[in-house]
VMD Tcl script that builds the backbone (N, CA, C; Angstrom):
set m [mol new atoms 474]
animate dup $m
set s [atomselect $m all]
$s set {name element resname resid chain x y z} {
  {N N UNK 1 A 56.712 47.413 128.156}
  {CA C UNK 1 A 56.783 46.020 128.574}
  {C C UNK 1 A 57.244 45.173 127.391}
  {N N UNK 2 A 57.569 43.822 127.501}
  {CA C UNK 2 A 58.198 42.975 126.692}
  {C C UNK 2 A 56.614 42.440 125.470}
  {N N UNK 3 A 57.293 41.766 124.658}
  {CA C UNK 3 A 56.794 41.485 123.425}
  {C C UNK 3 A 55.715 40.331 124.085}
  {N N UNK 4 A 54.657 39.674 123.649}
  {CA C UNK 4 A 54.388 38.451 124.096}
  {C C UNK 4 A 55.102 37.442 123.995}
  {N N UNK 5 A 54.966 36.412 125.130}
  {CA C UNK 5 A 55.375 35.239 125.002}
  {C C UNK 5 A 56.881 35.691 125.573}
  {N N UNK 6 A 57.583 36.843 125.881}
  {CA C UNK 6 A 59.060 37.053 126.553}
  {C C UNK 6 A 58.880 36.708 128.036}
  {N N UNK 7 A 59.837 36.411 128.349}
  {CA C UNK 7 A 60.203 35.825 129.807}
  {C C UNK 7 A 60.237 36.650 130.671}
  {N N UNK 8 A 59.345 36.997 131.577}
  {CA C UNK 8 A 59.393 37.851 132.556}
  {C C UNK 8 A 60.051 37.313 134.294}
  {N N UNK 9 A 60.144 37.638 135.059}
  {CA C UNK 9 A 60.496 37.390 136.406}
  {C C UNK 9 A 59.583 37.905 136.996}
  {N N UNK 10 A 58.935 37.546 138.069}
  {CA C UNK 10 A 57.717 37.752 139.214}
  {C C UNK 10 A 58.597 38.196 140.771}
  {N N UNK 11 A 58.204 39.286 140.706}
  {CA C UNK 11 A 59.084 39.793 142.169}
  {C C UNK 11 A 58.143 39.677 143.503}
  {N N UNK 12 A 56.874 40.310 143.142}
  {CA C UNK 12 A 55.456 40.207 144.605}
  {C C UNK 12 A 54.123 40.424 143.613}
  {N N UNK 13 A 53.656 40.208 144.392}
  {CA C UNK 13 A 52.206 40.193 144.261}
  {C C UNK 13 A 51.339 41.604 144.891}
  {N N UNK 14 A 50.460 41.961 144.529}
  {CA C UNK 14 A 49.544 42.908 145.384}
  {C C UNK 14 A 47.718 43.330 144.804}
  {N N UNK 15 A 47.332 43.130 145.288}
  {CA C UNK 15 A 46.185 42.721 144.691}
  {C C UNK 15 A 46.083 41.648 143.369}
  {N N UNK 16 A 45.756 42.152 142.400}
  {CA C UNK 16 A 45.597 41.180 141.426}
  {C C UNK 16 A 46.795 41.268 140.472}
  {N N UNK 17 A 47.580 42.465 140.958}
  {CA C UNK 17 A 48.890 42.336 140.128}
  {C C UNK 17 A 50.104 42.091 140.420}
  {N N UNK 18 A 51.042 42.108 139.797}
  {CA C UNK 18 A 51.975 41.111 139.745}
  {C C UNK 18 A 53.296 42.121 139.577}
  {N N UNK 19 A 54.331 42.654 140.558}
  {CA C UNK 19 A 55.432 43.291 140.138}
  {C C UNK 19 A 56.582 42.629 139.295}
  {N N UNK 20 A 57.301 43.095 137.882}
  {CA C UNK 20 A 57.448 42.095 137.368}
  {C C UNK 20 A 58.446 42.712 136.563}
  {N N UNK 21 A 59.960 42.211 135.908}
  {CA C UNK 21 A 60.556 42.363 135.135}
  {C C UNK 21 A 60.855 41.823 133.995}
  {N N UNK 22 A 60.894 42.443 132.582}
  {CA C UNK 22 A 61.209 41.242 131.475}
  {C C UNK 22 A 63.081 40.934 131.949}
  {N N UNK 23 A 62.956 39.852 131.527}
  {CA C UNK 23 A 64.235 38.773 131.802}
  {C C UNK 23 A 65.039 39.669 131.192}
  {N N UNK 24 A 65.104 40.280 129.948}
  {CA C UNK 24 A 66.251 40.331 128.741}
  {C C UNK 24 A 66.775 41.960 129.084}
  {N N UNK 25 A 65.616 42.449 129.531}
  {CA C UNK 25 A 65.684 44.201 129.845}
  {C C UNK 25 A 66.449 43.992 131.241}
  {N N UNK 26 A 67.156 45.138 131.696}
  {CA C UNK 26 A 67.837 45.650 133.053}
  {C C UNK 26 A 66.972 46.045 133.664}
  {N N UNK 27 A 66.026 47.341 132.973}
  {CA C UNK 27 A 65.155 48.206 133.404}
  {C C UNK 27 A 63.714 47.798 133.561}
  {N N UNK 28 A 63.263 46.840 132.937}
  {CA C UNK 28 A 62.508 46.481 132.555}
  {C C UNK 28 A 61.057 46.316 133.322}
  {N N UNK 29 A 60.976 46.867 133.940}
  {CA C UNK 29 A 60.508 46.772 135.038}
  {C C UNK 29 A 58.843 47.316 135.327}
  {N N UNK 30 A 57.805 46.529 135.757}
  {CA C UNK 30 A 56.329 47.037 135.875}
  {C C UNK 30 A 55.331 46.532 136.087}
  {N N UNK 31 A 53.769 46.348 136.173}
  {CA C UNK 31 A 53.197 45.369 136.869}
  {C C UNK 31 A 52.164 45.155 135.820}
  {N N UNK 32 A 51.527 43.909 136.055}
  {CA C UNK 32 A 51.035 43.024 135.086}
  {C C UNK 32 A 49.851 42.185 135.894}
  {N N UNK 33 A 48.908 41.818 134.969}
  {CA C UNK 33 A 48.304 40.868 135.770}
  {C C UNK 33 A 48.329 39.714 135.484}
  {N N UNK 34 A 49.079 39.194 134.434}
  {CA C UNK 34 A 50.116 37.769 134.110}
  {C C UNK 34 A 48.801 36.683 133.581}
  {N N UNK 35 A 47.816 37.571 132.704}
  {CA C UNK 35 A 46.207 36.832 132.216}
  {C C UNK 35 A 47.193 36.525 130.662}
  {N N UNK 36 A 46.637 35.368 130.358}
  {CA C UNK 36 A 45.805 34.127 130.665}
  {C C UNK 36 A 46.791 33.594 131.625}
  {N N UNK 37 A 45.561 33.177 132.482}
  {CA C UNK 37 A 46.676 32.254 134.012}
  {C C UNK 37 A 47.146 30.943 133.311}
  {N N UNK 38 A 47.035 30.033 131.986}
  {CA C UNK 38 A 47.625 29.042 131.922}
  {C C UNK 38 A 48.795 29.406 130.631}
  {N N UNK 39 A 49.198 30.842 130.929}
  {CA C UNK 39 A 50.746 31.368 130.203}
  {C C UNK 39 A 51.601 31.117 130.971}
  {N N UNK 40 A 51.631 30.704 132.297}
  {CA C UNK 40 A 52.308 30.795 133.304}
  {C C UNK 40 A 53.138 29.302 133.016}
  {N N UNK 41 A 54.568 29.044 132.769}
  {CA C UNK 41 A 55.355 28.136 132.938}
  {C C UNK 41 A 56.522 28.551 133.668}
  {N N UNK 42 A 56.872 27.784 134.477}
  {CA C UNK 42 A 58.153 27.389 135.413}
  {C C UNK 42 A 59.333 28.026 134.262}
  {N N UNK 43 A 60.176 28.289 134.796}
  {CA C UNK 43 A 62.054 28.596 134.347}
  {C C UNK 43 A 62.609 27.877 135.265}
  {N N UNK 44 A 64.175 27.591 135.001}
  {CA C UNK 44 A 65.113 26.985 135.306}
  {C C UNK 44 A 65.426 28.598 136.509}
  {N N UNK 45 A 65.893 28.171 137.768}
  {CA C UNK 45 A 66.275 29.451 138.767}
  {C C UNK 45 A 67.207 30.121 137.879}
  {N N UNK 46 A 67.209 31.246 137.600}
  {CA C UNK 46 A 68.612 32.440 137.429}
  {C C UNK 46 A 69.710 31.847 138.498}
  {N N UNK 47 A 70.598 31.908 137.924}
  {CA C UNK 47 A 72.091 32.177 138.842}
  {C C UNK 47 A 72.774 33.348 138.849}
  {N N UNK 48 A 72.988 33.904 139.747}
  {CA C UNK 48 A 73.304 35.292 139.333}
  {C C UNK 48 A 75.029 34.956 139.618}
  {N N UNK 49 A 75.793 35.762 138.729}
  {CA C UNK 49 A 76.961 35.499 139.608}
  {C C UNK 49 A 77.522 37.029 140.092}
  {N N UNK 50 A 78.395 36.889 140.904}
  {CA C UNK 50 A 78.798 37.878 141.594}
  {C C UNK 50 A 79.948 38.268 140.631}
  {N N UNK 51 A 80.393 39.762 140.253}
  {CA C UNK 51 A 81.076 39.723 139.293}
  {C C UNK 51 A 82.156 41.121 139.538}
  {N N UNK 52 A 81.731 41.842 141.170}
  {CA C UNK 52 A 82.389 42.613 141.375}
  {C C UNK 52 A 81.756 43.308 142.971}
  {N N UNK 53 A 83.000 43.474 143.742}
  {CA C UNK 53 A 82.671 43.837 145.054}
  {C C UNK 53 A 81.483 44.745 145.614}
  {N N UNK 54 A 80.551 44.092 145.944}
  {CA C UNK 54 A 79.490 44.812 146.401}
  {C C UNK 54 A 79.875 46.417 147.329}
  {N N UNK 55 A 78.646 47.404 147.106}
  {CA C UNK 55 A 79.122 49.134 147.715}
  {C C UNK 55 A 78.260 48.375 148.942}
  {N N UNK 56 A 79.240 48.449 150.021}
  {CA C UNK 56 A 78.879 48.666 151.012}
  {C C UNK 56 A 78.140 49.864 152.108}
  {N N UNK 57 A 78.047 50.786 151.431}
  {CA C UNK 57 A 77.297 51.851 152.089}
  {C C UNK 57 A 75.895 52.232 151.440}
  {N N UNK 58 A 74.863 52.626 152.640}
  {CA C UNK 58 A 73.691 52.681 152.637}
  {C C UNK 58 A 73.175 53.489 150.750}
  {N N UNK 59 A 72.224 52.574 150.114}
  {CA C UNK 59 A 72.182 53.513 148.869}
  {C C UNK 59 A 71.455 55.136 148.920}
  {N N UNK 60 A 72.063 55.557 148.345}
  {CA C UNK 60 A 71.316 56.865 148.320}
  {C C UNK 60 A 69.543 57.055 148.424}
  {N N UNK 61 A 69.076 56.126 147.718}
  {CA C UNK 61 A 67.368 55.965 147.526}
  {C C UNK 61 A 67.002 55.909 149.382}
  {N N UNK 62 A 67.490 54.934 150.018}
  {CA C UNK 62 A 67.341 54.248 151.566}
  {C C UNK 62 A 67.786 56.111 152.091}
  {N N UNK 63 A 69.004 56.777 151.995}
  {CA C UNK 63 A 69.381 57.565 152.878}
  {C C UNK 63 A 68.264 58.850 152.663}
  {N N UNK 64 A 68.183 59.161 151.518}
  {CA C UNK 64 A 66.858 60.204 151.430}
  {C C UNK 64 A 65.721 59.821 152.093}
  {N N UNK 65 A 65.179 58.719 152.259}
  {CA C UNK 65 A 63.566 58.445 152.591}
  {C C UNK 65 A 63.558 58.327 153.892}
  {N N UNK 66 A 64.970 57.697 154.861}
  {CA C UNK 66 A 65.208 58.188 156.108}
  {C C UNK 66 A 65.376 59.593 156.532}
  {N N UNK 67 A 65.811 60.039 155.746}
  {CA C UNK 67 A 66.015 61.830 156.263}
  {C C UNK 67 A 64.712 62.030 155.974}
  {N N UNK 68 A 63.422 62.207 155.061}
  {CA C UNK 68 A 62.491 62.509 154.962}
  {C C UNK 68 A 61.707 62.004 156.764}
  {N N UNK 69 A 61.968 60.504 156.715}
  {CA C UNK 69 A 61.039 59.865 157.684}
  {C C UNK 69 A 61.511 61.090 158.859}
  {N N UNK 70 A 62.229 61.136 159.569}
  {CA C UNK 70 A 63.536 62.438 160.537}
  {C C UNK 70 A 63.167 63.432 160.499}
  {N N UNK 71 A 62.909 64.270 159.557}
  {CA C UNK 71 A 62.132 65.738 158.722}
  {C C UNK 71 A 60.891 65.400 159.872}
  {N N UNK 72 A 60.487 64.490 158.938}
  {CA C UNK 72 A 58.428 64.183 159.791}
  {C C UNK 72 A 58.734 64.479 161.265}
  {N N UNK 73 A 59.280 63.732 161.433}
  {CA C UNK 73 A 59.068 63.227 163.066}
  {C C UNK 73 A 59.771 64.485 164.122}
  {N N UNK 74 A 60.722 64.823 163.632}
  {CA C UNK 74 A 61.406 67.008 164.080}
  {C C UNK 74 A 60.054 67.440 163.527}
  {N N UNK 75 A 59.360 67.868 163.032}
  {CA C UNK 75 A 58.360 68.403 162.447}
  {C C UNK 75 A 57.137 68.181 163.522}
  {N N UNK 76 A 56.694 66.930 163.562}
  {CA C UNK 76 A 55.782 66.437 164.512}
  {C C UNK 76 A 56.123 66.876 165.992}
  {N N UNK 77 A 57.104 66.659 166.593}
  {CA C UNK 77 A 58.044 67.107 167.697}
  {C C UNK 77 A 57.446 68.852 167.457}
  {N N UNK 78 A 58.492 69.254 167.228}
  {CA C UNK 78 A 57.697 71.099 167.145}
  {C C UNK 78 A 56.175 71.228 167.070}
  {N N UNK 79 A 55.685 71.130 166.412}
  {CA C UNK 79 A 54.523 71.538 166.349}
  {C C UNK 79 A 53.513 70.698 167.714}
  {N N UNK 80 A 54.168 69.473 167.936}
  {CA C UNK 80 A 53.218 69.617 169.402}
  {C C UNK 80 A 53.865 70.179 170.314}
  {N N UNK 81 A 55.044 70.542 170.223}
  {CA C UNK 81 A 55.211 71.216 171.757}
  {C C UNK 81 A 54.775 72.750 171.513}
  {N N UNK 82 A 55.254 73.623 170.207}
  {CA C UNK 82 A 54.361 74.692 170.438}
  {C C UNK 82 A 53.172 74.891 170.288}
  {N N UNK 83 A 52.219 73.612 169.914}
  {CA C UNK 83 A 51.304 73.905 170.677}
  {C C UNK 83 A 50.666 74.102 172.084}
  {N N UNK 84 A 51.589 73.031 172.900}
  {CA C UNK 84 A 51.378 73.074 174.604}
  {C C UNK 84 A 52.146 74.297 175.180}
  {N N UNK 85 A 53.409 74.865 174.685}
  {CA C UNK 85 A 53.619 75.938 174.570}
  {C C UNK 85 A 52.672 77.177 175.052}
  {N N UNK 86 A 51.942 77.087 173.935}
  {CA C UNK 86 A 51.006 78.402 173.535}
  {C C UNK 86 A 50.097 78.462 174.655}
  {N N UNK 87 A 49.857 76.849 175.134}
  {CA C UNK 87 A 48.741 77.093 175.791}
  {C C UNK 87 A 49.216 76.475 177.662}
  {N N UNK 88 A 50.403 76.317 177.629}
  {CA C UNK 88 A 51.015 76.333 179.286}
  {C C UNK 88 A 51.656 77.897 179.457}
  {N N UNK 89 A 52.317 78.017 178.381}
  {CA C UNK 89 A 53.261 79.607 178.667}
  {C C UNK 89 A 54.438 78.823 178.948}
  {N N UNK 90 A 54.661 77.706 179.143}
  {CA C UNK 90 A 56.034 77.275 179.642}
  {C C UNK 90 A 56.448 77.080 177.923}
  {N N UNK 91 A 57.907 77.306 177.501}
  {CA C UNK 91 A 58.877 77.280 176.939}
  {C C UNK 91 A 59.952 76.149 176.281}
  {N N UNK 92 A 59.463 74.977 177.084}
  {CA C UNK 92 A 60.371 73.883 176.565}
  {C C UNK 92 A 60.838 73.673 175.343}
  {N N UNK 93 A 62.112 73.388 175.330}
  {CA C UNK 93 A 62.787 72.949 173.620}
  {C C UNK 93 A 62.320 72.216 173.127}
  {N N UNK 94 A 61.774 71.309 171.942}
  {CA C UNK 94 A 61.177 70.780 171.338}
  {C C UNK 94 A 62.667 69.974 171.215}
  {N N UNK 95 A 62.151 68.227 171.209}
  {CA C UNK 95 A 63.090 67.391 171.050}
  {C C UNK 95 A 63.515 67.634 168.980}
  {N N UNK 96 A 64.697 67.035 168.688}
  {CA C UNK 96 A 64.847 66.749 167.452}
  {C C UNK 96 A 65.810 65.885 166.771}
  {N N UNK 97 A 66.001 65.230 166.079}
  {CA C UNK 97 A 67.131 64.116 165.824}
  {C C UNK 97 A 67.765 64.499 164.598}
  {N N UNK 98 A 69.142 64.550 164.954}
  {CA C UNK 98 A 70.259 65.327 164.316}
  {C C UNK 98 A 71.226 63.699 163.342}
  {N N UNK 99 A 71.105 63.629 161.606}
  {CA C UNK 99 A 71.974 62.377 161.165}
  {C C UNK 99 A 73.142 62.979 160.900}
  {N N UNK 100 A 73.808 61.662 160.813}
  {CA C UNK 100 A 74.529 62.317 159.755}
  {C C UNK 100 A 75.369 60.808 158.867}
  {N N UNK 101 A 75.907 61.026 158.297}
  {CA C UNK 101 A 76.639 59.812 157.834}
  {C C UNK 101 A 77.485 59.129 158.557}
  {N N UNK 102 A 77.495 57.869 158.751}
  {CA C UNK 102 A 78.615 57.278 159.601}
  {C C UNK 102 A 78.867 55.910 158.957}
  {N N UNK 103 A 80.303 55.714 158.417}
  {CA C UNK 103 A 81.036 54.675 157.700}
  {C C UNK 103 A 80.099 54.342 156.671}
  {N N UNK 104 A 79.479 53.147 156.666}
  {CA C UNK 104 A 78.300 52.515 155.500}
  {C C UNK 104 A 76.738 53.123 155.982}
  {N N UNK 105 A 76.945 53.604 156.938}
  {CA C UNK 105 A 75.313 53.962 156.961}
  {C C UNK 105 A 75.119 54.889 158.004}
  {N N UNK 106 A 74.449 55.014 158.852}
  {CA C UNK 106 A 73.898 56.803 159.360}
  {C C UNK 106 A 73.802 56.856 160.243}
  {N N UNK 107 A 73.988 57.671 161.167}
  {CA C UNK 107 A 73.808 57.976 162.961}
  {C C UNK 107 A 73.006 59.122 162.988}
  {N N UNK 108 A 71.590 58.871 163.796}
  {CA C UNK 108 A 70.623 59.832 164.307}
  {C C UNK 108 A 70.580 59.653 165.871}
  {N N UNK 109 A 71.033 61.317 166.093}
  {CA C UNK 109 A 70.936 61.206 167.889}
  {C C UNK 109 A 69.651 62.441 167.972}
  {N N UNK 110 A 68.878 61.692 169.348}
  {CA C UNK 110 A 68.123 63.050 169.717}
  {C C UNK 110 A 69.005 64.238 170.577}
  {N N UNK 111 A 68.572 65.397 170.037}
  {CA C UNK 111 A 69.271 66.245 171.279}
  {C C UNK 111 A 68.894 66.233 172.650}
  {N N UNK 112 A 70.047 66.856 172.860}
  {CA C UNK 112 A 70.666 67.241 174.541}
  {C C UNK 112 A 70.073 66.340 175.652}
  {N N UNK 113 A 69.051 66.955 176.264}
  {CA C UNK 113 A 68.475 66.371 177.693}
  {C C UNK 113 A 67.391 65.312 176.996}
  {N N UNK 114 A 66.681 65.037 176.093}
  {CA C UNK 114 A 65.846 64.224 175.369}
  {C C UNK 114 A 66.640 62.741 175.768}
  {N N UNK 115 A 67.726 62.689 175.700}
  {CA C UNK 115 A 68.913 61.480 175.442}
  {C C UNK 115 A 68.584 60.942 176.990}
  {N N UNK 116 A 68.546 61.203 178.017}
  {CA C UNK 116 A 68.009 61.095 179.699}
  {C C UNK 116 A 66.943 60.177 179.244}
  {N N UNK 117 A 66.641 59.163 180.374}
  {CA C UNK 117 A 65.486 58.758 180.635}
  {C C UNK 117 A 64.868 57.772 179.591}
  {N N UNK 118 A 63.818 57.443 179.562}
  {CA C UNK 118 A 62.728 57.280 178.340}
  {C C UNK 118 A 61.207 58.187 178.056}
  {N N UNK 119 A 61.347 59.172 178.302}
  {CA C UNK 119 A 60.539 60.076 177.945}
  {C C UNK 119 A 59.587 60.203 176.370}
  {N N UNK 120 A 60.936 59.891 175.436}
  {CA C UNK 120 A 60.739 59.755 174.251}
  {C C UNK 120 A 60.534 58.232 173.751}
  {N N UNK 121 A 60.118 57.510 174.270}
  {CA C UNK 121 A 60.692 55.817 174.660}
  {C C UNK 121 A 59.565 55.241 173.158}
  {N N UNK 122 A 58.407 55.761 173.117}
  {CA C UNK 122 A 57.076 55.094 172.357}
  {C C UNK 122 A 57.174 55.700 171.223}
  {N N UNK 123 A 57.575 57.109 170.996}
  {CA C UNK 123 A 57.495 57.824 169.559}
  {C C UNK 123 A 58.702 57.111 169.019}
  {N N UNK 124 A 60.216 57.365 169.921}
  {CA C UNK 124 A 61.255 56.942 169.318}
  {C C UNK 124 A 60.914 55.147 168.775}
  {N N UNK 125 A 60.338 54.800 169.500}
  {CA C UNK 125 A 60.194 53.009 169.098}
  {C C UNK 125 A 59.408 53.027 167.733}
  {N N UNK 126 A 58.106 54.100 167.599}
  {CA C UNK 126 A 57.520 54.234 166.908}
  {C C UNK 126 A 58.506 54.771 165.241}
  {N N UNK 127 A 59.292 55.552 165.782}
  {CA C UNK 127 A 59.783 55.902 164.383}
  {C C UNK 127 A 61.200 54.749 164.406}
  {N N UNK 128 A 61.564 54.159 164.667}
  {CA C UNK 128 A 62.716 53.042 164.665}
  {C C UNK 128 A 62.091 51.903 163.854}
  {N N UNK 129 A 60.769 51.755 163.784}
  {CA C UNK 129 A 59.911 50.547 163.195}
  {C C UNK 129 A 60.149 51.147 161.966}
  {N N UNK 130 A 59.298 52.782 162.017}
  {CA C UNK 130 A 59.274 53.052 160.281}
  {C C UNK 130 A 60.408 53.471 159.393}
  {N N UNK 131 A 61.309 53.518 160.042}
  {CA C UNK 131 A 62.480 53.407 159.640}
  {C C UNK 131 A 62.672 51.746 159.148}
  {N N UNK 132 A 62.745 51.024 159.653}
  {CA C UNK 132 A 62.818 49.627 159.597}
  {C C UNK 132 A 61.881 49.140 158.252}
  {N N UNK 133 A 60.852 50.167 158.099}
  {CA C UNK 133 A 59.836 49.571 156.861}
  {C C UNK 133 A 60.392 50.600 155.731}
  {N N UNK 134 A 61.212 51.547 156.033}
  {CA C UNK 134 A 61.654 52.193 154.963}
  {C C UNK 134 A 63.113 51.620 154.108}
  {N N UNK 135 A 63.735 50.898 155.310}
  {CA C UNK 135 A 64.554 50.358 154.709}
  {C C UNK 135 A 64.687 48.496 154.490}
  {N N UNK 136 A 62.923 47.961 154.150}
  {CA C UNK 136 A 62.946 46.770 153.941}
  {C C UNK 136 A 63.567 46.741 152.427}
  {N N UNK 137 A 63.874 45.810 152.293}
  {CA C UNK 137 A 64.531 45.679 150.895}
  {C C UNK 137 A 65.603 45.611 150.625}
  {N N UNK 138 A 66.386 46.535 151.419}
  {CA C UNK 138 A 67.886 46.607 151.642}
  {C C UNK 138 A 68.720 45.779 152.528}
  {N N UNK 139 A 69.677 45.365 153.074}
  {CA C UNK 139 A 70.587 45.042 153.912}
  {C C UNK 139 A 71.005 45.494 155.073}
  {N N UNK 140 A 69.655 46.784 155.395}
  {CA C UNK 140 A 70.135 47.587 156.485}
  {C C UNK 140 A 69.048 47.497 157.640}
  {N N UNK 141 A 69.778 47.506 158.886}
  {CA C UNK 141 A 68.410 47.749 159.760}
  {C C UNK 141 A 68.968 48.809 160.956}
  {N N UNK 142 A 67.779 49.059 161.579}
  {CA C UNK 142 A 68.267 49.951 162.780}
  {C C UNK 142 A 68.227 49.542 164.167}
  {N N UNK 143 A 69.488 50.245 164.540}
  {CA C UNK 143 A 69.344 49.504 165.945}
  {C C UNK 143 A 69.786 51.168 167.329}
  {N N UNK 144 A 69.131 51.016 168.246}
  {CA C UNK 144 A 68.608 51.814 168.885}
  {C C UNK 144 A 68.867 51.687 170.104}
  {N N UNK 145 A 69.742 52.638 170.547}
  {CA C UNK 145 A 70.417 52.714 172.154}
  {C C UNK 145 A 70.678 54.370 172.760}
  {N N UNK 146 A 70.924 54.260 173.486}
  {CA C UNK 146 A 70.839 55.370 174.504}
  {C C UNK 146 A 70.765 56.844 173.952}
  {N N UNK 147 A 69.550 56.765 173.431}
  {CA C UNK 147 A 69.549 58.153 172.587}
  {C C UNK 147 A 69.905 58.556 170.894}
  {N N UNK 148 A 70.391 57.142 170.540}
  {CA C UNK 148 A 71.152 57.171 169.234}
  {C C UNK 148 A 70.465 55.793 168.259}
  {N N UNK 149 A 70.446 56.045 167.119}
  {CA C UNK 149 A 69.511 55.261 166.317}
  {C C UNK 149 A 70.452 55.367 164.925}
  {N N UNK 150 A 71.179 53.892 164.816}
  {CA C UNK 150 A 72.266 53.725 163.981}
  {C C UNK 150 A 71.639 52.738 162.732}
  {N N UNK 151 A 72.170 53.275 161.592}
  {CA C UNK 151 A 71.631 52.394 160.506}
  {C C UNK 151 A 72.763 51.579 160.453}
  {N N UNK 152 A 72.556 49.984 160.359}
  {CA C UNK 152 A 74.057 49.547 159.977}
  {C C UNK 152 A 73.651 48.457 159.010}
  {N N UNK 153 A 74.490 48.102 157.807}
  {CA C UNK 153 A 74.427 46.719 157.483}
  {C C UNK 153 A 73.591 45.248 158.399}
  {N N UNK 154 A 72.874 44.461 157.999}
  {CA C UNK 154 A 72.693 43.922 159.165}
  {C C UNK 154 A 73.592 43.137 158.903}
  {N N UNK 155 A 74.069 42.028 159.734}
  {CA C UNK 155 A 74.806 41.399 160.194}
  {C C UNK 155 A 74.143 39.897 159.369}
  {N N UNK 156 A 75.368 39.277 158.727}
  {CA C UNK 156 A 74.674 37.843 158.036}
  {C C UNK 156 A 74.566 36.980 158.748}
  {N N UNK 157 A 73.894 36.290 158.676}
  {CA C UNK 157 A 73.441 34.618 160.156}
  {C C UNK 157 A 73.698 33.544 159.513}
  {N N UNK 158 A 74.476 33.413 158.528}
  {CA C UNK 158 A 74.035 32.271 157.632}
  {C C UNK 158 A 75.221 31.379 158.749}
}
mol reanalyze $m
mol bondsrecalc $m
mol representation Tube
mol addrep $m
């Protein structure tokens, strides 16, 4: 962490500490509990300037922790159906959602006959949220139609 008395930036809060970067460092980065509370003075806002064309495609950090979240949920999928399996004797395929990369960000479809209906309607909603909390932070959200669950840029409103 920075020297005393260096200029830090305050990103969130969480319990009593404080996520936090020194100003002067890139990296600088770690949490604090920002004692004595009357060290605390105001800065002038940062201006950041823009200084070269933003990467438009999903960052690598966001695309791993979605394939992990995908892993879980194929994982969860199998193992309850062979368990009902084991204990109907009936055979059914276990649903599973297949990504892959598409332009700036990712296309997950469930397979085959799963894609029918809403059968899968509450898990799939269920993992579309945590997807959505995996990729807070970023510029990306998911949006979710007939079997297919697309990461895209979101769209600016300004």
């Amino acid at each position: 962490m920075p020297d005393r008395g260096a200029e830090i930036i305050r990103f969130f809060k969480s319990g009593a500490r404080y996520y936090v970067r020194a100003a002067e460092e890139k990296n600088g980065f770690g949490w604090s509990t920002m004692e004595p509370e009357n060290a605390w003075r105001k800065t002038k806002k940062a201006v950041v300037e823009k200084t070269q064309e933003a990467d438009t495609s999903l960052p690598e950090m966001y695309r791993k922790r979605v394939e992990e979240k995908i892993a879980d949920a194929n994982g969860s999928y199998k193992a309850f159906f062979d368990h009902f399996s084991m204990r109907t004797g009936d055979r059914k395929s276990a649903p599973f959602w297949r990504c892959e990369n598409s332009g700036g960000g990712m296309r997950c479809e469930i397979s085959g006959e799963w894609k029918k209906g809403d059968r899968l309607s509450q898990s799939t909603q269920a993992l579309a949220q945590e997807l959505e909390n995996v990729l807070l932070g970023s510029d990306f959200g998911v949006i979710y139609n007939d079997g297919v669950m697309e990461i895209q840029r979101r769209k600016n409103t300004d």
